[in-house]
N, C-alpha and C positions, 0 to 999 in steps of 0.2 A: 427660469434659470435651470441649468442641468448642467451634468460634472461629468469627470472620464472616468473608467471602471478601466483599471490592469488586469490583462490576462497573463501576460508572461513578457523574459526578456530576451531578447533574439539577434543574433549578430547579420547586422546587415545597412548600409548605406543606402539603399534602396527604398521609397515610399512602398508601401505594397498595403492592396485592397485584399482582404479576405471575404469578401461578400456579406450581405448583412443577416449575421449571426450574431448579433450580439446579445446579451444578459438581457432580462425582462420580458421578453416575447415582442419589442417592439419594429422589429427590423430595422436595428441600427446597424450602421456597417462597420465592421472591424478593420480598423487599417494601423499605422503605423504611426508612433512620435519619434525622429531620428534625432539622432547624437554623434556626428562622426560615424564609427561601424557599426556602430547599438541600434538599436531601438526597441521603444516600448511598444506591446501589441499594445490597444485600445478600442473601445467604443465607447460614442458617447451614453450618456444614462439618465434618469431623472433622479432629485436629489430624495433618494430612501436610501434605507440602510437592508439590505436582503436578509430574508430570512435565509437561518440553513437547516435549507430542506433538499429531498434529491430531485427534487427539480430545478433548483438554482445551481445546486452545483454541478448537476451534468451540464447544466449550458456552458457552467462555467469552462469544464472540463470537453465540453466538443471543444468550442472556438480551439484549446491550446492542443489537441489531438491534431486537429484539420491545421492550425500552423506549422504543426511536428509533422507532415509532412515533405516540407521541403525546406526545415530547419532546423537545428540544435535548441532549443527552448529549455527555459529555468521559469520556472512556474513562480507566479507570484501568489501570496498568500491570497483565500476566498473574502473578497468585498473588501479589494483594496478601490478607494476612491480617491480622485483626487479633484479639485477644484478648478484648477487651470493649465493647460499645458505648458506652460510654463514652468510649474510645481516640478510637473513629472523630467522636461529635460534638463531642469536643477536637479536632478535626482539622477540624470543619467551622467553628467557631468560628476559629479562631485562621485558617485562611484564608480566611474568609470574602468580603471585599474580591477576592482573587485569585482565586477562584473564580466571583463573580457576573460578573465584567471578561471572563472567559475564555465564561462563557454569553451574555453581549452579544456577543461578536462571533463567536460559534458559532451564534448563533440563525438557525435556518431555512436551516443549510446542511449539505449531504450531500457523502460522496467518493463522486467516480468512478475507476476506476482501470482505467487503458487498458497494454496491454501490446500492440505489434506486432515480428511476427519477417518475416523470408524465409519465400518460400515453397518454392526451393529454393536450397541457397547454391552450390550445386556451380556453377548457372548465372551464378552473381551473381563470383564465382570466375574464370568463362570469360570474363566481358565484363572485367573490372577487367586480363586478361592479354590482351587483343585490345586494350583503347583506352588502355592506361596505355603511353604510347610508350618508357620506361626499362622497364621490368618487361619488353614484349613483345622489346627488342633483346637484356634478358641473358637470356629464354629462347631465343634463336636463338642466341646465343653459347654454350650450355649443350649448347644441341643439339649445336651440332657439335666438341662438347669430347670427346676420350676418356674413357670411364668413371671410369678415376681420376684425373683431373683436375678443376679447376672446384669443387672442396670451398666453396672461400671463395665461389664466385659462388653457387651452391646458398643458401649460409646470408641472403645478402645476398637476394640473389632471395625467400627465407620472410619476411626480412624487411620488403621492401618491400610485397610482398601483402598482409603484416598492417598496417601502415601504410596503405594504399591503404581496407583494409575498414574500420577504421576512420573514415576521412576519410569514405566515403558514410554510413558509419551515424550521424555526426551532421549530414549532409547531411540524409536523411532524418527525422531524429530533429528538427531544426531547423523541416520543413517541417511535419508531423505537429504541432508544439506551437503552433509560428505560427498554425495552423488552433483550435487547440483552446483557448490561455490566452485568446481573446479572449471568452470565456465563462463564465470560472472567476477565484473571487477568489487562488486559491493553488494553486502547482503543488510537488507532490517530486518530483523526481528519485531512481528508485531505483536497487539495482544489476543491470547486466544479470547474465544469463547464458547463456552459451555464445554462439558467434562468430553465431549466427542471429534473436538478440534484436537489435532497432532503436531502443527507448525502452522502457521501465518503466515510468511514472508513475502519480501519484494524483492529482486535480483535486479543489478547493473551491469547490464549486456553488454558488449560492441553488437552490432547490428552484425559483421559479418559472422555473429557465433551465436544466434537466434537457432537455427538450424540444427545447431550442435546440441543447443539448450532443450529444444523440442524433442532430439532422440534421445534424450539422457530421461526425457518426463513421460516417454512413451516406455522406455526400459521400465522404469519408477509403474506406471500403471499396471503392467502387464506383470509383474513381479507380486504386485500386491493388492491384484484384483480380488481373489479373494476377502479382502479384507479392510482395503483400503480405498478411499474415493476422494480424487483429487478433482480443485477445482480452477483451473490455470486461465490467467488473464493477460492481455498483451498483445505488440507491443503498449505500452501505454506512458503517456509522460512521467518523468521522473519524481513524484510528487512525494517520493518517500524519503528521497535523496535531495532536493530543492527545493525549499519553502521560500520565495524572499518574503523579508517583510520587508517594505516600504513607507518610511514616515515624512510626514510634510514640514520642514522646518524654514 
């Protein structure tokens, strides 16, 4: 027995092979379940549940790059499965309206997805205790406190630092976006991490303003080489912007 695995959903009347790339390593071939203009990508699968690991989901994630090739794609959620085909063009049917609305305002746009850190925090650390005039008085008052004394200005003092780095990281993160949504129909905000991350995001391009979004991230690099190191992905499916979830009813 073996089931079909959803990659994404694609406006098109057309059967179409994608060659066999499908989930698991087993050379299944990715082709099409049609509905009128829809269709769901698929290949078939054996019946497990995937791990998420990064190699499940890059497979997941080639097949719906290599269909966003020569399509507008809505990504469906990772290890959707379904049982019969059947299942799935009941599911293209009954959403069909909600699906064709979601391909009109997806058509012809890609994510970018921009990630900048520090480039070293220790420095960015030294300046925020030189020019933060409270922070720099209770490290002088810390200074010349006895070893065991000064508990509470210590903790006070970690706290204001971390306050402090925050306040520039969306100083930063502010400037960084200002430069960047004026090019993009849709931004996310994801979550950082660790204290050296400055912004996260994903942008919703039109394709014909890729170009535009590359020299505005080339301006952004060279501005803030010094200091800053940015890490730009793309184009890439819209996964920050279309999740479907798909249920079998």
């Amino acid at each position: 027995m073996e089931n079909n695995y959803l990659y994404c959903i694609i406006g098109t009347s057309e059967t179409r092979n994608f060659g066999p790339a499908g989930i698991g390593g087993r050379g299944d071939v990715v082709t099409t379940i049609n509905y009128d203009d829809i269709a769901a990508v698929i290949s078939r699968t054996a019946v497990i549940k995937y791990d998420i690991n990064r190699e499940n989901l890059m497979a997941h994630q080639k097949v719906i790059e290599e269909v966003m090739k020569d399509h507008t794609v809505l990504p469906v959620r990772f290890c959707t499965v379904a049982e019969s085909v059947e299942d799935i063009r009941r599911v293209l049917k009954n959403r069909y309206g909600e699906f064709r609305d979601l391909l009109r305002g997806m058509d012809n746009m890609v994510e970018l997805g921009v990630k900048a850190l520090w480039k070293d925090l220790q420095t960015v650390f030294h300046d925020i205790g030189e020019k933060e005039p409270e922070i720099r008085r209770l490290k002088e008052k810390i200074g010349t406190a006895p070893i065991d004394k000064g508990y509470a200005d210590r903790i006070n003092l970690g706290r204001m630092v971390q306050a402090a780095l925050e306040t520039r990281k969306k100083q930063e993160a502010e400037h960084i976006l200002g430069k960047l949504k004026q090019t993009s129909r849709k931004t996310s905000i994801n979550k950082l991490h660790g204290d050296s991350m400055i912004l996260n995001a994903a942008f919703l391009v039109e394709r014909g303003r890729v170009k535009e979004f590359d020299e505005r991230m080339t301006e952004l690099d060279a501005a803030g080489r010094e200091r800053l190191a940015f890490k730009y992905v793309g184009p890439v499916p819209p996964f920050n912007f279309v999740n479907l979830v798909v249920e079998w009813k």
